[in-house]
C-alpha positions as CSV (number, residue, x, y, z in Angstrom):
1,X,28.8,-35.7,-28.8
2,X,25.5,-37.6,-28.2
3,X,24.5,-35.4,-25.2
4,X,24.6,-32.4,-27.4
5,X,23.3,-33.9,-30.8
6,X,20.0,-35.0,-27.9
7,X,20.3,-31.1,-27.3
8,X,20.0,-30.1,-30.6
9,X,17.2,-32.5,-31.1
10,X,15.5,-30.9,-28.5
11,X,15.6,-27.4,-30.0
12,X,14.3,-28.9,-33.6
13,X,11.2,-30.2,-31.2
14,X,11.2,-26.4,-29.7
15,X,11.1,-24.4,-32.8
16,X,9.8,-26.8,-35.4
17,X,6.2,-25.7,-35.3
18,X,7.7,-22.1,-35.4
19,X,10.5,-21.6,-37.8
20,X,8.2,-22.5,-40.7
21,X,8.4,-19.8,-43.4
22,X,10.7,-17.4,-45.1
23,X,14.3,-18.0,-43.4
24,X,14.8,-14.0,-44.0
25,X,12.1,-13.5,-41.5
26,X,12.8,-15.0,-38.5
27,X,12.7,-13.3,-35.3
28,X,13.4,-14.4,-31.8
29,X,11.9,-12.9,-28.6
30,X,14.1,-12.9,-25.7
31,X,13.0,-11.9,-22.3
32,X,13.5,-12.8,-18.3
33,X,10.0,-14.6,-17.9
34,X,6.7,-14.5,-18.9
35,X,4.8,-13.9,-15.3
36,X,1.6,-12.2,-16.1
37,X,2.8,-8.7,-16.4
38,X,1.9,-5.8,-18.8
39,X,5.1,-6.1,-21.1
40,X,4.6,-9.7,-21.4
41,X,1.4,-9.4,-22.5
42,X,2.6,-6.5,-25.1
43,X,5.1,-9.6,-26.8
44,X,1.9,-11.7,-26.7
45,X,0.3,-9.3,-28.7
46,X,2.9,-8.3,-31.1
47,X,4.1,-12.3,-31.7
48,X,0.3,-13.1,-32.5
49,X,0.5,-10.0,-35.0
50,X,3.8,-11.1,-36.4
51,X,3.0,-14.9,-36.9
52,X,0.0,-13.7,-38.7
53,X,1.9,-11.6,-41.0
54,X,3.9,-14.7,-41.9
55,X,7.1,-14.4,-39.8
56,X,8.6,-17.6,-38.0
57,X,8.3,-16.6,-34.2
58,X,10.2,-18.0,-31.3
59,X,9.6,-17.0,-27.8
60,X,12.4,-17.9,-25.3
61,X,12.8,-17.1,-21.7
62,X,16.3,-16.3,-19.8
63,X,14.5,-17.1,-16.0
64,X,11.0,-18.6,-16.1
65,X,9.0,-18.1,-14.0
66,X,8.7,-19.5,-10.4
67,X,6.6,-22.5,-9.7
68,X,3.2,-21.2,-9.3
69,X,3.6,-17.9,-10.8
70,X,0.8,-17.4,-13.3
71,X,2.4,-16.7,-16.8
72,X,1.0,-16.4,-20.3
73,X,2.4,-20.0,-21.6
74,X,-1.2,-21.1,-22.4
75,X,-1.9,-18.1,-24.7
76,X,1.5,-18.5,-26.3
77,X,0.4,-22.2,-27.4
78,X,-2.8,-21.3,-28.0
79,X,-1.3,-19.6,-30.9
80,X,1.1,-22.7,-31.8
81,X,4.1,-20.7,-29.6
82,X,5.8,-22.9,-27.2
83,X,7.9,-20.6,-24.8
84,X,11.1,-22.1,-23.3
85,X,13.8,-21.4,-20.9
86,X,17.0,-21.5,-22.2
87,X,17.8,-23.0,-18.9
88,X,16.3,-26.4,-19.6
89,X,18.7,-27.1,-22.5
90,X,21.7,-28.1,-20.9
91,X,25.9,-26.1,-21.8
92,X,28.6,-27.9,-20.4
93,X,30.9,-25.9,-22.5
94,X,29.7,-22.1,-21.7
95,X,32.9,-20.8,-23.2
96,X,32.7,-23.3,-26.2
97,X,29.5,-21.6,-27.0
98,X,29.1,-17.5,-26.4
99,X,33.3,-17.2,-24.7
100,X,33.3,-13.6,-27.4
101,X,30.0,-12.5,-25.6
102,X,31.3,-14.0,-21.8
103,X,34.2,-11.9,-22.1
104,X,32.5,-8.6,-23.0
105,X,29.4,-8.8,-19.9
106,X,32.4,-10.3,-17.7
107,X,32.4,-6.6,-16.8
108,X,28.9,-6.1,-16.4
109,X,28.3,-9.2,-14.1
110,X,27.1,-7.6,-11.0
111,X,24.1,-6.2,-12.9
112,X,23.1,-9.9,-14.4
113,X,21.7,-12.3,-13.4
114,X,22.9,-15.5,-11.2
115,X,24.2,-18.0,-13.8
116,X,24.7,-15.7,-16.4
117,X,27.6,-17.3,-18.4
118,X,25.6,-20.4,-18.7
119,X,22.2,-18.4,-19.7
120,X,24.5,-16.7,-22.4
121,X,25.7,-20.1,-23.7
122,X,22.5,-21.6,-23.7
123,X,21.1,-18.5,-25.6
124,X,23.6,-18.4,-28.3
125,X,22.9,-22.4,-28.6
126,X,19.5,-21.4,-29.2
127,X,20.5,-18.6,-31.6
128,X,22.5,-20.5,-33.5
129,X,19.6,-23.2,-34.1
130,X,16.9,-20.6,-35.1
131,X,19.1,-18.7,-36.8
132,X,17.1,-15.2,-36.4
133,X,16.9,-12.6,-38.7
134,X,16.3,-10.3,-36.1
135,X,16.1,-10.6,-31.8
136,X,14.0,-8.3,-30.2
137,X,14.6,-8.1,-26.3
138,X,12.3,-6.7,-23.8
139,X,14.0,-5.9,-20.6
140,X,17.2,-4.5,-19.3
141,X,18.5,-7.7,-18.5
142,X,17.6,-9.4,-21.7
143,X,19.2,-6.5,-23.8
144,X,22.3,-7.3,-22.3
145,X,22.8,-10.9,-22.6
146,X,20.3,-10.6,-26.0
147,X,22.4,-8.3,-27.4
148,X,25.9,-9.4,-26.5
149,X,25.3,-12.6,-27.3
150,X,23.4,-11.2,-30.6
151,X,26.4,-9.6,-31.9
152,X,28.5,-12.7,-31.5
153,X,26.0,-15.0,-33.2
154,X,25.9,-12.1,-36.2
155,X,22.4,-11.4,-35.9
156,X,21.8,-9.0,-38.6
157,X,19.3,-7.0,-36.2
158,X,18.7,-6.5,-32.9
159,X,16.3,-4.6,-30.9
160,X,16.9,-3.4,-27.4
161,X,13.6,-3.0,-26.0
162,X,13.1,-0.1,-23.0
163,X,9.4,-0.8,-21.2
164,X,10.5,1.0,-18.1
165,X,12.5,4.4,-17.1
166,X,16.2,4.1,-17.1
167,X,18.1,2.2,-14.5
168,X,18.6,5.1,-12.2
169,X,14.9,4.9,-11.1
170,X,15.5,1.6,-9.6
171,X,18.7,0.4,-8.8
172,X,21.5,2.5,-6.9
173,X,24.3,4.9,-8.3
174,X,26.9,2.4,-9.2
175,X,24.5,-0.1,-10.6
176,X,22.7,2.1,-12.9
177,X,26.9,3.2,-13.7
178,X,26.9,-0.5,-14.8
179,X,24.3,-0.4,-16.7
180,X,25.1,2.7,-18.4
181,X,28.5,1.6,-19.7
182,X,27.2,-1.7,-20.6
183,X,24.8,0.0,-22.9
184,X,27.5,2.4,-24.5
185,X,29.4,-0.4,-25.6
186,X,27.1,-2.7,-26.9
187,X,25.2,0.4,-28.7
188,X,28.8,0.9,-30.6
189,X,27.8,-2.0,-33.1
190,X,25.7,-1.1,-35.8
191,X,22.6,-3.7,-35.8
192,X,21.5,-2.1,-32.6
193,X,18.2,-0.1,-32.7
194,X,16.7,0.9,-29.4
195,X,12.9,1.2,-28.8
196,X,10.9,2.7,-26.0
197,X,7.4,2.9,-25.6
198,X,7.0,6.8,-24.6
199,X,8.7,10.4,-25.7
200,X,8.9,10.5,-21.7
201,X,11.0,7.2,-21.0
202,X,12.8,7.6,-24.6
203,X,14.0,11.6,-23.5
204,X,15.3,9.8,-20.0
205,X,17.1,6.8,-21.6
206,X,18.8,9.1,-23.9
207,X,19.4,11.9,-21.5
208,X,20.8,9.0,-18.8
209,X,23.1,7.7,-21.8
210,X,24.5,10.6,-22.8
211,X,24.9,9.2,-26.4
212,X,23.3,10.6,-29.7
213,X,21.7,7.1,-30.4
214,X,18.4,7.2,-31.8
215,X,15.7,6.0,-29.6
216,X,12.7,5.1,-31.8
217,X,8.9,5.5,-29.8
218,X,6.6,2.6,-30.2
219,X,3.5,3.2,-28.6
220,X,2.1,-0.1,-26.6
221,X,-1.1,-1.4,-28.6
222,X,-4.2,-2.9,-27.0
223,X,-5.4,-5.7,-27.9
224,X,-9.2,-6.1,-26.9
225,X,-9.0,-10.2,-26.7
226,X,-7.1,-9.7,-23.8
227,X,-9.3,-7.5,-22.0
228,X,-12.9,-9.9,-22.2
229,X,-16.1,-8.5,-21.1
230,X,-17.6,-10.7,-19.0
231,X,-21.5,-11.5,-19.2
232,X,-23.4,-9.8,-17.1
233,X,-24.7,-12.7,-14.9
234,X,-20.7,-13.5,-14.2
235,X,-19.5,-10.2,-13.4
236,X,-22.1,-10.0,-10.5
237,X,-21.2,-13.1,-9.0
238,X,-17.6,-12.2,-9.1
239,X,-18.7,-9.0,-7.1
240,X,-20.8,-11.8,-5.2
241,X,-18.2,-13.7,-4.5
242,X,-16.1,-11.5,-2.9
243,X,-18.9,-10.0,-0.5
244,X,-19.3,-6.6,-3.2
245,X,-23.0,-5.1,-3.0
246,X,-24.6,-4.8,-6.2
247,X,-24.8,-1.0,-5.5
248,X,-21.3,-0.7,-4.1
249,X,-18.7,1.6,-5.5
250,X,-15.6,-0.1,-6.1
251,X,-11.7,1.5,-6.4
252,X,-9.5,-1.1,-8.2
253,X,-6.3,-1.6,-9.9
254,X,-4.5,-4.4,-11.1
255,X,-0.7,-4.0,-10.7
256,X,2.4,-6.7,-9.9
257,X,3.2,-6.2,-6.3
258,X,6.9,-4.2,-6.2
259,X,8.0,-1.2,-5.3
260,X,8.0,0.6,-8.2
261,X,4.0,0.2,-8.7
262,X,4.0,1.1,-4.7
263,X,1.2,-0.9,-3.6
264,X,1.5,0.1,0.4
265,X,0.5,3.8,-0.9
266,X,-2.4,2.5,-2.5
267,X,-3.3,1.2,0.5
268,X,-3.0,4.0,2.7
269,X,-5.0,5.8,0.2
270,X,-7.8,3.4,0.3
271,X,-7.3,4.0,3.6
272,X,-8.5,7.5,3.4
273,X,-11.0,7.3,0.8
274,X,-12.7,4.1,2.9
275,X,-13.2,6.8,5.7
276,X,-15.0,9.5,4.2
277,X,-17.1,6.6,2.0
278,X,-17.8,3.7,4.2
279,X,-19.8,2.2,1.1
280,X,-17.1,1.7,-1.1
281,X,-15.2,-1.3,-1.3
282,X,-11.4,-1.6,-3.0
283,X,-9.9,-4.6,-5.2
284,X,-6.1,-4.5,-5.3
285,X,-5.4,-7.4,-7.4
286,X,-2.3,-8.5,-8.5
287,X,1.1,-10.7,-7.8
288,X,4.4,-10.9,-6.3
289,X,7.1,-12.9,-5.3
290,X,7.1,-14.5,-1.5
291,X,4.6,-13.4,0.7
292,X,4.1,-10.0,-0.3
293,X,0.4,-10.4,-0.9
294,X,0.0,-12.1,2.7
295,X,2.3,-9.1,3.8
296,X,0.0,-6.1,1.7
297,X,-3.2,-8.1,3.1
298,X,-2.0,-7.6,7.1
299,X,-1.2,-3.7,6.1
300,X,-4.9,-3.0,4.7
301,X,-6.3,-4.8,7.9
302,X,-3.9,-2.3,10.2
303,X,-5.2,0.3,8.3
304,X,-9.2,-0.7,8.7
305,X,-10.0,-1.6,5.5
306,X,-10.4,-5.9,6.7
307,X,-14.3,-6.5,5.0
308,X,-14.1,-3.8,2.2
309,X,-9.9,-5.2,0.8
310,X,-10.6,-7.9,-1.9
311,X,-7.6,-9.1,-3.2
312,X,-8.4,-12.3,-5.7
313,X,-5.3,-12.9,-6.7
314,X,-4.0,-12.7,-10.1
315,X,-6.4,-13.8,-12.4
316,X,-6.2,-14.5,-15.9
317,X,-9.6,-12.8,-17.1
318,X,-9.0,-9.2,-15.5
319,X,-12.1,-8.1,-17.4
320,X,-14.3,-9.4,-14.1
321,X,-11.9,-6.6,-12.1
322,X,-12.5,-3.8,-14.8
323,X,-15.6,-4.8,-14.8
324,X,-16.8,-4.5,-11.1
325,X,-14.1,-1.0,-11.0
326,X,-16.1,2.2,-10.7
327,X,-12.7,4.1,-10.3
328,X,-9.3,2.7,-11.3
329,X,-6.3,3.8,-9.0
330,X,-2.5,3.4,-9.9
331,X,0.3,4.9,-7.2
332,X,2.8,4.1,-9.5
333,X,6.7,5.9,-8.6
334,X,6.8,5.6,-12.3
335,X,6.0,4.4,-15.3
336,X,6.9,4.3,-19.4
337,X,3.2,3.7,-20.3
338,X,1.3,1.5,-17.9
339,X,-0.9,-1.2,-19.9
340,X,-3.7,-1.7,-17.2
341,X,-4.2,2.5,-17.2
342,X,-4.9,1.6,-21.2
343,X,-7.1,-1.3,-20.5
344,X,-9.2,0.4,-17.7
345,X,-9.6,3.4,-20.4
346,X,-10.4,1.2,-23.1
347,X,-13.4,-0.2,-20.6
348,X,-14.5,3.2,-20.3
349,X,-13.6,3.2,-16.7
350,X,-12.4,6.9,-15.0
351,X,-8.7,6.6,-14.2
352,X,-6.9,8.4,-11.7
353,X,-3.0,8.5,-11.6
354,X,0.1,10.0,-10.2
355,X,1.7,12.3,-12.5
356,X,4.9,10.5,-13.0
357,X,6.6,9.3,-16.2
358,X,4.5,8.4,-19.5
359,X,1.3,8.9,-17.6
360,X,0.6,12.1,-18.9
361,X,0.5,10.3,-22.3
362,X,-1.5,7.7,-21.9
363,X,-4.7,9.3,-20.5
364,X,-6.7,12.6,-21.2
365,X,-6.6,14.4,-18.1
366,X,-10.0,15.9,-16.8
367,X,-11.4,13.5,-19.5
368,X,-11.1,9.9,-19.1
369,X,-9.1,10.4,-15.6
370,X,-7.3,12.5,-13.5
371,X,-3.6,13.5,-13.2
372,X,-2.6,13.8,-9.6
373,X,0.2,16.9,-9.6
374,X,1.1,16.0,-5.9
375,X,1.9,11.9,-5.1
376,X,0.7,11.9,-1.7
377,X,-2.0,9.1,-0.7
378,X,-4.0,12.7,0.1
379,X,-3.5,14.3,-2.7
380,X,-4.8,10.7,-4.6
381,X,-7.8,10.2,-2.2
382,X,-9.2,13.3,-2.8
383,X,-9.0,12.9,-6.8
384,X,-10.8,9.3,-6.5
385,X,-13.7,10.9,-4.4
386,X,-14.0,13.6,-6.3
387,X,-14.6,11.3,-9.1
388,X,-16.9,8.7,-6.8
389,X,-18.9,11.9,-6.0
390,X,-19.7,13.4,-9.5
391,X,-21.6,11.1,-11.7
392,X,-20.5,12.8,-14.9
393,X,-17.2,11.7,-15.0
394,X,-18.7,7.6,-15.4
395,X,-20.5,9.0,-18.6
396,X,-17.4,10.9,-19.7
397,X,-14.8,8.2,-19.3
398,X,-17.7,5.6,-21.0
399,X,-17.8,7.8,-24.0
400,X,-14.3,9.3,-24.2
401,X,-11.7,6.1,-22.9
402,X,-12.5,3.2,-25.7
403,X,-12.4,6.4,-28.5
404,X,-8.6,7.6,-26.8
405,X,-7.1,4.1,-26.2
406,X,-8.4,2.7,-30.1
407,X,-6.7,6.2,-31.3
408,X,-3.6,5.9,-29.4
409,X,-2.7,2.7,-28.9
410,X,-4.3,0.5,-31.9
411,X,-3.0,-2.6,-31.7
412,X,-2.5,-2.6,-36.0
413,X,-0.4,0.6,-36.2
414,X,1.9,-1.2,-33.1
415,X,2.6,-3.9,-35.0
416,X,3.3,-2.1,-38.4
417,X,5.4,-0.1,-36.7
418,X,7.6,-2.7,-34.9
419,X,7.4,-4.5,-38.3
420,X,8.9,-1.4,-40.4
421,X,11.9,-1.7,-38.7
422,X,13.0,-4.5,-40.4
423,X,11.2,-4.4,-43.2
C-alpha cells in the first residue's frame, strides 16, 4: 500500500501545476513520444492554445523518447507543462488496473507496442488521477491503448487523432487487418469522435474502415513562434558554418529520417540537380533512430554530393534552415498535411513536392510551389531547377506563401475548432 500511495504522490507532483481550473475541462494528451516531429509540435501548439483558454492540460507519453533524441520537453515547461512517460510510474498489478481494457487489445497485441499491458495500466492509473474530461490521442498506437483504456476509465470524450494515411500505407496486409478491426470495435462506443487533418487522409481512413463514422477535418495551424527568423548576422554564419557561399543556392528540407519521408530519393535527386548546378549546395536536416544519418551521409558521398551535403542535425531553431533554403524539397511516399511544407510556405520559400496524399492541399501549385505529377528523383530534379533557374518564382512564393499558410492553416481557427468539439 505504501509503494502505491508514493505512486499516487507522484502523479499529484505531475499534474498539480496542471489540473488547476474547472474539473469539467480537463483534457489529457496521450501520444507515443515527443521526438521533434511535426505532430508533436501540432500538440505543442494546440496545449499552449488550450491552457490559455483556461483548460487544465496534461501531456503524457506511452514511449519517450530515446536517450539523446531531441524532443520538445523544454517548450512544454516553458509553458508550466511537464510531459511524462507513463512508464516511469511503476503497475505491479496491470490487471488490477486497466484488466476490462487488457482483455479487449489482448487481440490486437501484435500491432502494440512491447509492454503494452503494463503501458495500459499505467495509463489508466494516470487517468484515473487526472480524471479528464476529454483524451485526445495523436497516433495510431495511442488511439488504441488511449482509447481502450478511455472507455474503461469512462472518459466522457475521446478523440482518436489520424496525422498520417491509414495503416495500409505502412505496415503489411495482416497488420493494417489488425488495425482495422481494432478500430471497428473501439469506434462502436459512443464518446468516440475521430479527427484527421486532411479531406485526403479523412476519405482513406474512412474508405479503409469501411464504416459510416464520421471523420471530422481539422486543418494543422501554424504557429509562427515556432518558426523564428533569425537575424540577419546569424543566418549567415549558419550558412558560414557549414561552408555555404553567401551567393549559393541552397535545396533543403527538414524531415525525420524513415521511409515514409524517403530520404534516399531526396538524395538521388540532389544527386541530379548538383550535376546540372554545381553551385548549389543541399541541407537535408533532420533525425532518426540508429545510425541512419551516418548511413544517409555515406549514400550522398556515393552519389557525389561529399562538400555540397550539409546535414546539421536536428536543430531546435529550424528558422536558420528555412532561412538559408532557396528551394524546399520533400520526396515524401505520403503524407496527411506535412507541417514543414507549411512552415517553408509561411517563410515565403518556393516548395516543390510529390503529388501524393494531402499535398495537393497544402500548397498552391504553380504559386508558392510545384506539384510533381510523376515521383521519380527526375521528374523532382527537374521541377527544383526549373524553379532555381527562374527568378520569378522567389518573388512569387515571398508574396503568395505567408498570405496561403495565415489563410489556411491559422493557428486560432485550429484551436477553436478542436475546442468546439467539446464545447
Amino acid at each position: 500500500m505504501s509503494s502505491e500511495n508514493g505512486w499516487l504522490t507522484a502523479l499529484d507532483r505531475l499534474f498539480a501545476p496542471q489540473i488547476a481550473g474547472p474539473t469539467d475541462r480537463r483534457i489529457l494528451m496521450v501520444t507515443e513520444a515527443l521526438a521533434r516531429g511535426g505532430a508533436e509540435r501540432q500538440m505543442l501548439a494546440l496545449t499552449r492554445g488550450l491552457r490559455d483558454r483556461g483548460l487544465a492540460v496534461g501531456v503524457v507519453e506511452l514511449l519517450g523518447t530515446v536517450p539523446g533524441q531531441a524532443n520538445f520537453n523544454d517548450e512544454f515547461a516553458a509553458h508550466g507543462i511537464v510531459p511524462r512517460c507513463v512508464t516511469q510510474f511503476p503497475c505491479s498489478e496491470p490487471a488490477e488496473h486497466a484488466g476490462s481494457a487488457i482483455g479487449k487489445l489482448r487481440e490486437f497485441a501484435r500491432i502494440l507496442p512491447r509492454r503494452w499491458e503494463e503501458i495500459a495500466a499505467r495509463l489508466a492509473t494516470v487517468m484515473q488521477q487526472f480524471e479528464p474530461t476529454a483524451i485526445y490521442c495523436w497516433s495510431d498506437a495511442a488511439n488504441l491503448i488511449g482509447g481502450f483504456v478511455g472507455v474503461q476509465e469512462r472518459v466522457p470524450l475521446i478523440i482518436l487523432g489520424q496525422r498520417t494515411f491509414p495503416p495500409p500505407f505502412w505496415v503489411d496486409a495482416d497488420a493494417a487487418d489488425l488495425y482495422r478491426r481494432a478500430y471497428r470495435t473501439v469506434l462502436r462506443e459512443p464518446n468516440m469522435i475521430m479527427v484527421n487533418i486532411s479531406t485526403t487522409s479523412a476519405d482513406a481512413y474512412s474508405s479503409w474502415l469501411g464504416t459510416h463514422q464520421p471523420i471530422k477535418v481539422i486543418r494543422n495551424g501554424f504557429d509562427p513562434i515556432s518558426v523564428t527568423v533569425p537575424a540577419s548576422r546569424d543566418a549567415t554564419e549558419f550558412r558560414r558554418g557549414l561552408g555555404i557561399g553567401d551567393d549559393s543556392p541552397v535545396v533543403g528540407t527538414v524531415m525525420r529520417f524513415a521511409p515514409e519521408k524517403d530520404p534516399v530519393l531526396w538524395l538521388q535527386t540532389a544527386a541530379i540537380i548538383a550535376a546540372a548546378r554545381p553551385d548549389v549546395h543541399f541541407i537535408l536536416n533532420g533525425y532518426g533512430h540508429g545510425d541512419i544519418a551516418t548511413q544517409l551521409r555515406a549514400l550522398g558521398d556515393r552519389l557525389g554530393l561529399t562538400d555540397r551535403l550539409h546535414m546539421p542535425a536536428d536543430i531546435v531553431e529550424v528558422g536558420l534552415v528555412y532561412d538559408a533554403t532557396t528551394v524546399f524539397l520533400m520526396t515524401s511516399r505520403t503524407e496527411a498535411t506535412p507541417n514543414a511544407l507549411i512552415e517553408a510556405q509561411a517563410c515565403g520559400i518556393p516548395v516543390i513536392a510529390p503529388a501524393v496524399g494531402g499535398i495537393a492541399e497544402a500548397m498552391l501549385d504553380q504559386i508558392t510551389g510545384a506539384i510533381v505529377r510523376v515521383r521519380s528523383a527526375d521528374a523532382l530534379a527537374a521541377a527544383v531547377l526549373a524553379v532555381l533557374n527562374d527568378p520569378s518564382w522567389a518573388s512569387r512564393a515571398k508574396a503568395w506563401g505567408p498570405r496561403f499558410i495565415a489563410d489556411r492553416f491559422g493557428l486560432t481557427r485550429m484551436i477553436d475548432e478542436t475546442a468546439a468539439i467539446w464545447e
